[in-house]
NUDREN-317541 format. One record per residue (C-alpha): x, y, z; residue number from 1; residue in one letter. Coordinates in steps of 0.1 Angstrom, whole numbers, plus 5000, padded with zeros to 4 digits. Layout:
((X, Y, Z), NUM, A),
...
***
This chain:
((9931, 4372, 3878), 1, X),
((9933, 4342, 3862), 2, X),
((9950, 4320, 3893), 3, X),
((9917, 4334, 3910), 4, X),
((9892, 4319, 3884), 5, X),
((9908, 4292, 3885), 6, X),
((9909, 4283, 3922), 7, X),
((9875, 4295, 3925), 8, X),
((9867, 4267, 3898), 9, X),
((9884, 4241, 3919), 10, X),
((9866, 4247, 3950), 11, X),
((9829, 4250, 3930), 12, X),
((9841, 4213, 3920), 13, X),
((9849, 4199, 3952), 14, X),
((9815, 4216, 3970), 15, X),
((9799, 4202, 3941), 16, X),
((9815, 4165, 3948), 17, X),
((9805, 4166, 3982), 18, X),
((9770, 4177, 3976), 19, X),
((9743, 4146, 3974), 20, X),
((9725, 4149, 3940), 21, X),
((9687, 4153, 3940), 22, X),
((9659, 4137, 3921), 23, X),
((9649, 4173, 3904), 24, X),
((9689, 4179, 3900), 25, X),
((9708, 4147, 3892), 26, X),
((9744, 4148, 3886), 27, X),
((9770, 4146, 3910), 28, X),
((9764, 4138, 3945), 29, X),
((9769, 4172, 3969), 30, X),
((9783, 4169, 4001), 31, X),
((9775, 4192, 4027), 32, X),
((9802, 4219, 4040), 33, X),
((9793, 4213, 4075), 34, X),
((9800, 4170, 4087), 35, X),
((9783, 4187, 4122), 36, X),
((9752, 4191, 4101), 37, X),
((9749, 4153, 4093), 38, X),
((9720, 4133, 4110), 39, X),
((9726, 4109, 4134), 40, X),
((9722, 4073, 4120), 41, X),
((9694, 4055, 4143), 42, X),
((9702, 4033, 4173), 43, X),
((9691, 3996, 4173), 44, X),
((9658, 3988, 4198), 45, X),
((9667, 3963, 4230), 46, X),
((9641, 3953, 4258), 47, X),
((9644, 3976, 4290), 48, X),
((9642, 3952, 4322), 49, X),
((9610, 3962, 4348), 50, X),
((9627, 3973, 4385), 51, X),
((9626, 3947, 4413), 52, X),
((9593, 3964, 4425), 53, X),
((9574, 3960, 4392), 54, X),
((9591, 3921, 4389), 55, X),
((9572, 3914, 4426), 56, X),
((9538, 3931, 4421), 57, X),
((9538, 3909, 4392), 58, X),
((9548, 3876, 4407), 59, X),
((9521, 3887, 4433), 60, X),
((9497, 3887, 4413), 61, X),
((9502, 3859, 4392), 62, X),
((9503, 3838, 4428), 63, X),
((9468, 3851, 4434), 64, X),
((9454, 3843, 4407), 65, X),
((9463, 3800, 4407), 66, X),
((9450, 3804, 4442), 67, X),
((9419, 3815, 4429), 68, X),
((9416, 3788, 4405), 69, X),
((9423, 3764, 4428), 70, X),
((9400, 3777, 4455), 71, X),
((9373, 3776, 4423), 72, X),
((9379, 3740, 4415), 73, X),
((9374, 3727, 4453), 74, X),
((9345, 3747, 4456), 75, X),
((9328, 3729, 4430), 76, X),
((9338, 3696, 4439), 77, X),
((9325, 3707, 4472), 78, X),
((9295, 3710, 4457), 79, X),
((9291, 3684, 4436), 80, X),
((9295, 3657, 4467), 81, X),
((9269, 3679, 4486), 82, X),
((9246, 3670, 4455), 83, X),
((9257, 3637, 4456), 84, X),
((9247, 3632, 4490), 85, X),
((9217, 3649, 4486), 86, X),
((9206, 3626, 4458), 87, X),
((9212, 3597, 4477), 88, X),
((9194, 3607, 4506), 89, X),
((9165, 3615, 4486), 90, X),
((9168, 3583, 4469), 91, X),
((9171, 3564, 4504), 92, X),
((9133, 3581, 4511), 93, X),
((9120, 3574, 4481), 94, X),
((9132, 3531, 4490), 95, X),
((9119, 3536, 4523), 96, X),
((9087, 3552, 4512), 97, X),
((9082, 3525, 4485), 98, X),
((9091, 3495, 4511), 99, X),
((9064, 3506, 4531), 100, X),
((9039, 3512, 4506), 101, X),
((9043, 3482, 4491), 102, X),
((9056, 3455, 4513), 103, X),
((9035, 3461, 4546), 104, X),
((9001, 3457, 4523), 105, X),
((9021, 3423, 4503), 106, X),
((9030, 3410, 4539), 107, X),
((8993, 3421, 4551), 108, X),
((8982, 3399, 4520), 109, X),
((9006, 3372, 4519), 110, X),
((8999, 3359, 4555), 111, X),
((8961, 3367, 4550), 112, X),
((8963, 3342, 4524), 113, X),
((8983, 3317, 4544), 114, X),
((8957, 3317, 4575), 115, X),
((8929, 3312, 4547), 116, X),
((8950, 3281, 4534), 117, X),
((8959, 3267, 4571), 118, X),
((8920, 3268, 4580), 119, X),
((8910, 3249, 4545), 120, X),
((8936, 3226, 4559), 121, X),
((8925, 3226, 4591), 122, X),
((8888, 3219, 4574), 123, X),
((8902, 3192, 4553), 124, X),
((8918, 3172, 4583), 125, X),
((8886, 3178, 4607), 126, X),
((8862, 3162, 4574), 127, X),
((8888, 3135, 4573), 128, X),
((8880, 3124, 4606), 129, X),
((8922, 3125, 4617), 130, X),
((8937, 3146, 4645), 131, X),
((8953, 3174, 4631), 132, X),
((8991, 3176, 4625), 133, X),
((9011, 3187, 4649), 134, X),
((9030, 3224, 4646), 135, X),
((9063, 3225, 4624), 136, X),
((9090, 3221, 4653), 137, X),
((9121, 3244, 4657), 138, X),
((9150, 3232, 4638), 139, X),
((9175, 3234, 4668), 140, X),
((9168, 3222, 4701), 141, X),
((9170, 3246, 4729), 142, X),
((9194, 3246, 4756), 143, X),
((9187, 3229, 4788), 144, X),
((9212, 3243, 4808), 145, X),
((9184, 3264, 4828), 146, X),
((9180, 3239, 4851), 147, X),
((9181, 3258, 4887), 148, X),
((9208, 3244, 4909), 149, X),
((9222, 3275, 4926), 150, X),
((9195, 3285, 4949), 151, X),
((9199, 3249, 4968), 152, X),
((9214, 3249, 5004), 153, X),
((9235, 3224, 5020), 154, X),
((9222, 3196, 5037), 155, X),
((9255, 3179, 5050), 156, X),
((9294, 3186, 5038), 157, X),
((9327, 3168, 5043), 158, X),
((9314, 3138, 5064), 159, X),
((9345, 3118, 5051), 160, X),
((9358, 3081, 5064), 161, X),
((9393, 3074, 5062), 162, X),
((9402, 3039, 5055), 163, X),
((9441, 3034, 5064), 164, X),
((9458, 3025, 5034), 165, X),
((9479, 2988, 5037), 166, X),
((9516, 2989, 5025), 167, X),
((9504, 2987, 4990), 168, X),
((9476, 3009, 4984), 169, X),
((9471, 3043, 4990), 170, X),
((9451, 3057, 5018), 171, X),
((9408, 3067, 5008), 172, X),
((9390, 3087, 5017), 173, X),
((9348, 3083, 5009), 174, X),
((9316, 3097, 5019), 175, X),
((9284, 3085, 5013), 176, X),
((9250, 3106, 5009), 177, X),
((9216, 3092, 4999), 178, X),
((9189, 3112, 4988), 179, X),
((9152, 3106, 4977), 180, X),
((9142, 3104, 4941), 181, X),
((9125, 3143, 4928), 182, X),
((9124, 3162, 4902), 183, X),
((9157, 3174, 4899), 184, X),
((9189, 3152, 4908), 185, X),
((9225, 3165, 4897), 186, X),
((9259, 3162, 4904), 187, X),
((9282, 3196, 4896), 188, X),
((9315, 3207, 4908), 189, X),
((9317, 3249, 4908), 190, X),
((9346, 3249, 4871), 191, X),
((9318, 3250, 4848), 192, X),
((9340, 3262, 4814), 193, X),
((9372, 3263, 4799), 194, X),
((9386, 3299, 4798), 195, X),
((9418, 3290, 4779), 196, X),
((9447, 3268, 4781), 197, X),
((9459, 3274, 4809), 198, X),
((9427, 3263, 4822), 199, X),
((9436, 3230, 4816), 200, X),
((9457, 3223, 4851), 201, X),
((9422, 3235, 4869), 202, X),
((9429, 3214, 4908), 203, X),
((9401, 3197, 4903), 204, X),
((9394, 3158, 4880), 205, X),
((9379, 3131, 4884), 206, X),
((9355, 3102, 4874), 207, X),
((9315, 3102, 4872), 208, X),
((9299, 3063, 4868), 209, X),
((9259, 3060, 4870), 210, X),
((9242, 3032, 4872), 211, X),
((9208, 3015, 4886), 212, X),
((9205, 2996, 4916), 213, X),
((9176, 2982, 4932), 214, X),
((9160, 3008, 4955), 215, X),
((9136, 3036, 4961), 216, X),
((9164, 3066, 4972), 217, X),
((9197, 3077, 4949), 218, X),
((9228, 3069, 4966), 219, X),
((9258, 3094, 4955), 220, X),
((9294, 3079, 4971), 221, X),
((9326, 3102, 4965), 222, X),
((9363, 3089, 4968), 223, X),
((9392, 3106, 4973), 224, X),
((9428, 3089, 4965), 225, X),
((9462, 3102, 4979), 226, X),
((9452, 3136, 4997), 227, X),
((9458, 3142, 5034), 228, X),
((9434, 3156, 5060), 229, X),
((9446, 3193, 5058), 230, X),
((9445, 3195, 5018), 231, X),
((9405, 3176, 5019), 232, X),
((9398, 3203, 5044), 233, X),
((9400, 3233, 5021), 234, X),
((9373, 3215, 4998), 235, X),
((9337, 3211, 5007), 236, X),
((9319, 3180, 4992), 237, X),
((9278, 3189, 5002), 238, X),
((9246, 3172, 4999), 239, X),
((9223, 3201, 4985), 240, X),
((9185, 3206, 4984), 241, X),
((9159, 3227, 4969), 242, X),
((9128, 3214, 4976), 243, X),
((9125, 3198, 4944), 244, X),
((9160, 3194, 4935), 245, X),
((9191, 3173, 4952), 246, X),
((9219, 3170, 4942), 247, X),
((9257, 3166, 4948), 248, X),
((9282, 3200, 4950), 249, X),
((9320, 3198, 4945), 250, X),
((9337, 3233, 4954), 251, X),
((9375, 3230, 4957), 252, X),
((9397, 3264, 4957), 253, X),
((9403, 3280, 4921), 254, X),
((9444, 3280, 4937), 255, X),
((9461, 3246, 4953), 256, X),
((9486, 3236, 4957), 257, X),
((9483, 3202, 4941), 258, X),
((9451, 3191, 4919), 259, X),
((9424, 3172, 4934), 260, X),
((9410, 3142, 4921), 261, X),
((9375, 3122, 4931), 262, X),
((9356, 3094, 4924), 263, X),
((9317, 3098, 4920), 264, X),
((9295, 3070, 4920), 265, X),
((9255, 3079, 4918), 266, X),
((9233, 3049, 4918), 267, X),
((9196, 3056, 4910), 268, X),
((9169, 3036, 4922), 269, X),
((9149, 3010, 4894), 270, X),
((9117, 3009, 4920), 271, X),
((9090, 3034, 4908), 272, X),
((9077, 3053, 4934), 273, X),
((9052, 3086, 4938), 274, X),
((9080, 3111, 4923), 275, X),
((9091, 3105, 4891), 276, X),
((9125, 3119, 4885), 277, X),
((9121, 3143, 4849), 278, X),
((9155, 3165, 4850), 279, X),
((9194, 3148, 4853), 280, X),
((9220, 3169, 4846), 281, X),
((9261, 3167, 4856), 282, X),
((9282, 3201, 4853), 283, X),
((9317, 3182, 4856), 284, X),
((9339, 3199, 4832), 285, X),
((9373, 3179, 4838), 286, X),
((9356, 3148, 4848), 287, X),
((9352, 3116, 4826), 288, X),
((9316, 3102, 4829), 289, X),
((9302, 3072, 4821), 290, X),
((9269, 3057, 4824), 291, X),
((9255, 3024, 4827), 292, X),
((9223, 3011, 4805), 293, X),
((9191, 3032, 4820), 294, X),
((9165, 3008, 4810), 295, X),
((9153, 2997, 4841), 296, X),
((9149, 3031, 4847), 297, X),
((9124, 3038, 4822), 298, X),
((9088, 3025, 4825), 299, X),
((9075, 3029, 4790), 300, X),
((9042, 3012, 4796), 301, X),
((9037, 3044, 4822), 302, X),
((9056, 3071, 4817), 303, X),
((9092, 3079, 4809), 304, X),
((9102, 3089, 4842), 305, X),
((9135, 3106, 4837), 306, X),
((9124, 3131, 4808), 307, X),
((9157, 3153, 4803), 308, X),
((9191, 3145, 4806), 309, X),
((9218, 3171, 4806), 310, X),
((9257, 3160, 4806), 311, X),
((9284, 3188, 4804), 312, X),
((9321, 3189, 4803), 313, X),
((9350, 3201, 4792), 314, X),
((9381, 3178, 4790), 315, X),
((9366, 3147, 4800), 316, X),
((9350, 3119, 4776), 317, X),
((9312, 3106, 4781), 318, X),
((9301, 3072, 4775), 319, X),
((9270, 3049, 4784), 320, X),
((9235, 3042, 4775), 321, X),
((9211, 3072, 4778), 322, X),
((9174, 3075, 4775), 323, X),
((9154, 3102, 4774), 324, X),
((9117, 3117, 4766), 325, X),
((9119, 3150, 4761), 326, X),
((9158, 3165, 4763), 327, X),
((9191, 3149, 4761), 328, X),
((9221, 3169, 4759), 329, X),
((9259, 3153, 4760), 330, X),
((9286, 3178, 4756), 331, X),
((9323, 3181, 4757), 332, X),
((9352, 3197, 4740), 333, X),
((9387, 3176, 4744), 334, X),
((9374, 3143, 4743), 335, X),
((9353, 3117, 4726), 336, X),
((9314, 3110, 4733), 337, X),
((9306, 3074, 4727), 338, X),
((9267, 3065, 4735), 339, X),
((9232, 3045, 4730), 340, X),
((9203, 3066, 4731), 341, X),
((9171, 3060, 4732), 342, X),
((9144, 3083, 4725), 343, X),
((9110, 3086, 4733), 344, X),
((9077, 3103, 4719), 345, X),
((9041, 3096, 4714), 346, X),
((9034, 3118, 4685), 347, X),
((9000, 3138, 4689), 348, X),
((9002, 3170, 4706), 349, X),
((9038, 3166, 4724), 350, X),
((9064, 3185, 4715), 351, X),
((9094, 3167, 4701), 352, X),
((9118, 3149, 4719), 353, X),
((9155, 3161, 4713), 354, X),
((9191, 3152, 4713), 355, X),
((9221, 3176, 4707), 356, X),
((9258, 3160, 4710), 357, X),
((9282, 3180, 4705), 358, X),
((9327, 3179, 4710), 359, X),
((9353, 3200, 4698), 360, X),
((9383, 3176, 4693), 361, X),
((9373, 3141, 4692), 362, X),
((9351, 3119, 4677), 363, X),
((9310, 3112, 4682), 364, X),
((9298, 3077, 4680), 365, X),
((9263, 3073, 4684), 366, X),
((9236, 3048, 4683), 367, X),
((9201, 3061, 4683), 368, X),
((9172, 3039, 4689), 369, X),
((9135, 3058, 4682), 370, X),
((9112, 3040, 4704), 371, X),
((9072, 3050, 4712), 372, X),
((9041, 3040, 4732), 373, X),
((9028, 3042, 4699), 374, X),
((9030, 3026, 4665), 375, X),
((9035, 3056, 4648), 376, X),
((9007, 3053, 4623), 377, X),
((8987, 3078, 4609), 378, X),
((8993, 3110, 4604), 379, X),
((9002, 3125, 4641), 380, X),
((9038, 3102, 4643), 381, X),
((9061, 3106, 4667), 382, X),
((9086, 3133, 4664), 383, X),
((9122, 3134, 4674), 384, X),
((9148, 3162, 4665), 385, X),
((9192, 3155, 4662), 386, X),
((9215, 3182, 4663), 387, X),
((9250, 3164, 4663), 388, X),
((9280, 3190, 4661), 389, X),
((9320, 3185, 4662), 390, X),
((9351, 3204, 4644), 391, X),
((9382, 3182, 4646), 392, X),
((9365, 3147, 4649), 393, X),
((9342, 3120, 4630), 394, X),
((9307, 3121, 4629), 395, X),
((9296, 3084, 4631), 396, X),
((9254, 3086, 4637), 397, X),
((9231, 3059, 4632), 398, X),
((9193, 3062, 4636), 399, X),
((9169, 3033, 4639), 400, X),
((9129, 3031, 4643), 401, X),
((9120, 3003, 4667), 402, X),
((9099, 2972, 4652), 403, X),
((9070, 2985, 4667), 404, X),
((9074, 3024, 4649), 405, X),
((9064, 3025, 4611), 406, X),
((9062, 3055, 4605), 407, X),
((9082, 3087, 4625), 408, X),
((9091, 3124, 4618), 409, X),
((9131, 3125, 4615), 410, X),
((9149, 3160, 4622), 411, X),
((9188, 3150, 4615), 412, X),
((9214, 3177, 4612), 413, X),
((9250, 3169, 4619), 414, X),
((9278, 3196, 4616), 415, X),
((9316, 3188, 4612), 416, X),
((9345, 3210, 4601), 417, X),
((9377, 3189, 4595), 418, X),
((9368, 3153, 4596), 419, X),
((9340, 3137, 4579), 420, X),
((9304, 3130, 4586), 421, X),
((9288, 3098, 4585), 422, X),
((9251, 3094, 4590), 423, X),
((9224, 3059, 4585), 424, X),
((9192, 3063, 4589), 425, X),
((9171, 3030, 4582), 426, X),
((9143, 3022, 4562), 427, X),
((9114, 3038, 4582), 428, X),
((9127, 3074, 4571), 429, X),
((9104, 3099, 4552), 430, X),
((9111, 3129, 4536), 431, X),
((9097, 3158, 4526), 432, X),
((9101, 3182, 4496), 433, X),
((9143, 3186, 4502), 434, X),
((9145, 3158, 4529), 435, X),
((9182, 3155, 4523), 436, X),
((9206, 3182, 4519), 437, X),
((9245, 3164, 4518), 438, X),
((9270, 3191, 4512), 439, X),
((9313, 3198, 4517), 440, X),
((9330, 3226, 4505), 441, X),
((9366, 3210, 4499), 442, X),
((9358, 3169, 4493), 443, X),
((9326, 3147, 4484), 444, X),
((9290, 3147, 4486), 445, X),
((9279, 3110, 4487), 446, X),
((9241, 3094, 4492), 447, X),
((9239, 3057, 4494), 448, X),
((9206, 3046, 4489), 449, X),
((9190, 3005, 4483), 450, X),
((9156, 3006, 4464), 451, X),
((9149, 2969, 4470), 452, X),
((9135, 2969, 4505), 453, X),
((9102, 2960, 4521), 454, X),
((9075, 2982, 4531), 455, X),
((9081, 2987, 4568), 456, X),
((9042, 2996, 4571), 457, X),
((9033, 2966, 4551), 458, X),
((9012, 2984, 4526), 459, X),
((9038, 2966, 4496), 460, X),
((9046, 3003, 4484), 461, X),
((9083, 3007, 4469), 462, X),
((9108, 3026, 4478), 463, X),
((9113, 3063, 4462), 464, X),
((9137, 3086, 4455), 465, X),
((9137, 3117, 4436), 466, X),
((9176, 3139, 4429), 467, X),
((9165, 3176, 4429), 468, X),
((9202, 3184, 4430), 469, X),
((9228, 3162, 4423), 470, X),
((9272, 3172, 4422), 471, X),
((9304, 3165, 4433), 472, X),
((9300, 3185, 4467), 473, X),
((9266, 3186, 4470), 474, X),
((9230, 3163, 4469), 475, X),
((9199, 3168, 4480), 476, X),
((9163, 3157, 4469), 477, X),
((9137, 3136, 4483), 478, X),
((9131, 3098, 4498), 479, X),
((9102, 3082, 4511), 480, X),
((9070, 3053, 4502), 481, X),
((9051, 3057, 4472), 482, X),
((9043, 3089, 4461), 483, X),
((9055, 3121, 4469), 484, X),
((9032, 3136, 4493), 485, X),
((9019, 3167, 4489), 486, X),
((9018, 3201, 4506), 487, X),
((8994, 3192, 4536), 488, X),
((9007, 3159, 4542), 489, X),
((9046, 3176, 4544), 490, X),
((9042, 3184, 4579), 491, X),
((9048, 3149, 4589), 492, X),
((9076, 3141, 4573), 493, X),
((9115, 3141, 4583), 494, X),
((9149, 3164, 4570), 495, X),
((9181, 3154, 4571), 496, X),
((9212, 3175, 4570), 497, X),
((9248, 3165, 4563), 498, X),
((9273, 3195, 4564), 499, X),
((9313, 3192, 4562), 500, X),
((9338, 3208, 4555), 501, X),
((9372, 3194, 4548), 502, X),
((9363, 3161, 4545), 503, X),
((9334, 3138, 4528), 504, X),
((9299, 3142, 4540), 505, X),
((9277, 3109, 4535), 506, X),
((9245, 3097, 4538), 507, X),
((9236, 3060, 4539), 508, X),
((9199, 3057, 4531), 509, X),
((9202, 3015, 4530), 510, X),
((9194, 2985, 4547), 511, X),
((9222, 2985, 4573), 512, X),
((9250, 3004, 4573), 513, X),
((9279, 2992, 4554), 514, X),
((9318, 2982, 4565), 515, X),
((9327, 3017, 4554), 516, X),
((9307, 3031, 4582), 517, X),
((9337, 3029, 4602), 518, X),
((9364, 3056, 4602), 519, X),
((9399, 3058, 4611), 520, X),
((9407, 3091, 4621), 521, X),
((9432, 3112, 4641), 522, X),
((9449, 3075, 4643), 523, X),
((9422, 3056, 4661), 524, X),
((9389, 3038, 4648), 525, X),
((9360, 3044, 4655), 526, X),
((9334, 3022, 4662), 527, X),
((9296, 3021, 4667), 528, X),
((9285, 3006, 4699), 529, X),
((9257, 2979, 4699), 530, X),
((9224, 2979, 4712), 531, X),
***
């Protein structure tokens, strides 16, 4: 009995010891009977992975939506150039509303007000008991080109004489025409322009010379030097008619063989007779012309019987003495132009008389002699316009008045690009407000100018200048007699305009021209020729 109580006592102990205590029963811990019976201690949490399914529908739709945004920020740029563009089309309206509104009425009023001031001019000269002024000319003078030559037929062609060359010289050929002074007389061969370089070795050259001979008819003689019968056949060589134009054709063909070459003499008669001659023109692009003093030509006391002169080439040089009353035009492009003009106007109600010279790659020398029937006093003077143009060659102009011209209305305007541009003009010059404009881009401005000189109209007035502009590249202001003349008097006075480029532009506003006045350029000098 006792070994019972006593085991029994040792297993209350041990299911006491595994027992966990409680908070109402503390003491030993108790254990359960039963390790089965236990709770399960609690797992740790980890992130499941989505399938591939849920992964792609997800990508999807995260793809979708940056479209969307995108598509929502174009849109509104979209719409903000289409307000953009609206606003500046309404803005355009609104300027084109406001420019009519406003500036037909201000134009409507503006040249109201201008008629109103030309008639209380036009009052104020009639009450002065003086013609009235003549109209403000054009700056440029027009072309004079337009004189009709094509519509002409042949009178004779190709009536050559052979003259049989000795041992030493080579065999000629030469025909002769003589026609009766007209309107029109010109000399043209059928190359009229320079199409590019190759243009150059065009089959056809030659000389021009035209003088004055005593005589009543023009007398054009043509030579040909070292060409035989069959090569002078393929050209034609015509006297040509109009009616009220003759004139000398040269037509070779545009492919030879070899070049051609000819020798053009045209001799016009000093004997005045019932048809004044009032248009001359040459078209001779590869020919050099040159051209004897006119003045026997020219009956001033009459009329100025050959009114417009028109000389045209291309790679040939003009020279000679030229006169002219209402047009002269001298143009070239390879070579020089060396010439004395004279120019001719009565002032009044005539229009201008104008010269335009004008080379690409050479050099202009020009003496210009302003001549009239008239004095030139008062205020209807005569009236001459100068366009003088080159791009690779010196400008070298000089204008004089005759004695007998006081007083004149001076358009000068002479262009160059590379070399420089020299210009005198002599004492009998005017100007208006802005009478000279000397300007360069790349070198210097310069205006010589001598106070101390006598009153060409005798009236002991001195001699005025006034700088409204004065720099290194650029002058311009105003020259003349006395005072400066006012708005209505302006009219009838003269401009002069001095342009280069590269090189110095300058104006000598003196007595004579000085020893500077001659340039050496492209490695040759230049020289004015004498009257």
């Amino acid at each position: 009995m006792i070994l019972l109580e006593v085991i029994d006592a040792e297993r209350r102990k041990l299911v006491a010891a595994l027992s966990p205590a409680t908070d109402d029963a503390p003491g030993p811990s108790r254990r359960h009977s039963d390790p089965s019976a236990l709770p399960s201690p609690p797992r740790p949490s980890s992130p499941r992975l989505p399938d591939y399914a849920t992964s792609q529908a997800e990508a999807e739709k995260a793809e979708e939506a940056e479209k969307q945004q995108a598509e929502g920020i174009l849109k509104a740029a979209k719409r903000k150039q289409r307000r953009l563009r609206r606003y500046l089309v309404y803005a355009l309206v609104v300027y084109l509303v406001l420019s009519v509104s406003i500036g037909v009425p201000l134009f409507v009023v503006l040249r109201r007000d201008a008629q109103r001031s030309g008639i209380s001019t036009s009052e104020k000269w009639l009450s002065s008991n003086l013609p009235p002024p003549p109209p403000p000319p054009d700056w440029l003078p027009p072309d004079v080109s337009t004189i009709s030559v094509n519509s002409a037929i042949p009178i004779s062609c190709n009536d050559w004489t052979v003259n049989v060359a000795s041992d030493s010289g080579p065999t000629e050929h030469k025909l002769q025409y003589s026609m009766p002074l007209s309107d029109t007389i010109y000399v043209r061969s059928n190359f009229s322009d320079l199409d590019d370089d190759t243009a150059l070795q065009l089959p056809v050259t030659g000389s021009l010379h035209v003088s004055v001979v005593n005589g009543t008819n023009a007398t054009v003689t043509v030579t040909a030097k070292n060409i035989d019968n069959a090569f002078l056949r393929d050209s034609n060589v015509c006297l040509m008619s109009s009616g009220i134009a003759w004139g000398l054709n040269i037509s070779v063909p545009s492919i030879a063989e070899k070049g051609y070459y000819f020798d053009v003499l045209l001799e016009l008669p000093s004997d005045e007779t019932d048809t004044p001659l009032c248009n001359f023109a040459t078209y001779l692009p590869l020919f050099n012309q040159s051209f004897d003093s006119l003045d026997s030509f020219t009956d001033i006391n009459t009329s100025v019987q050959a009114r417009s002169i028109l000389v045209r080439g291309s790679a040939s040089s003009i020279s000679g003495s030229f006169n002219a009353s209402e047009k002269l035009i001298l143009e070239t492009i390879l070579r020089p132009i060396t010439a004395n003009v004279s120019l001719y106007n009565y002032g009044y109600d005539l229009d201008p008389t104008q010269l335009s010279v004008e080379t690409g790659n050479s050099n202009i020398s020009l003496n210009v002699n302003l001549q009239s029937g008239t004095n030139g006093t008062g205020y209807c003077t005569p009236i001459y316009m100068t366009s003088v143009m080159a791009f690779n060659g010196a400008i070298n102009a000089a204008y004089y008045h005759d004695p007998s011209v006081v007083a004149s209305t001076l358009y000068v305007r002479a262009i160059n690009s590379v070399e420089p541009a020299h210009v005198f003009v002599d004492s009998v010059f005017q100007g208006m407000s802005g009478t000279y404009d000397v300007h360069t881009t790349l070198a210097d401005a310069i205006v010589e100018r001598t106070v101390d000189l006598d009153d060409p109209a005798g009236q002991g007035r001195n001699r005025s200048f006034q700088d409204s502009y004065v720099s290194t590249s650029r002058a311009y202001g105003w020259v003349g007699w006395g005072l400066r003349p006012d708005d209505e008097r302006a009219l009838q006075q003269g401009q002069i305009e001095i342009v280069s480029s590269l090189s110095p532009a300058v104006l000598e506003l003196t007595e004579a021209p000085s020893t500077d006045f001659l340039f050496i350029s492209n490695d040759s000098k230049v020289t004015i020729p004498s009257l």
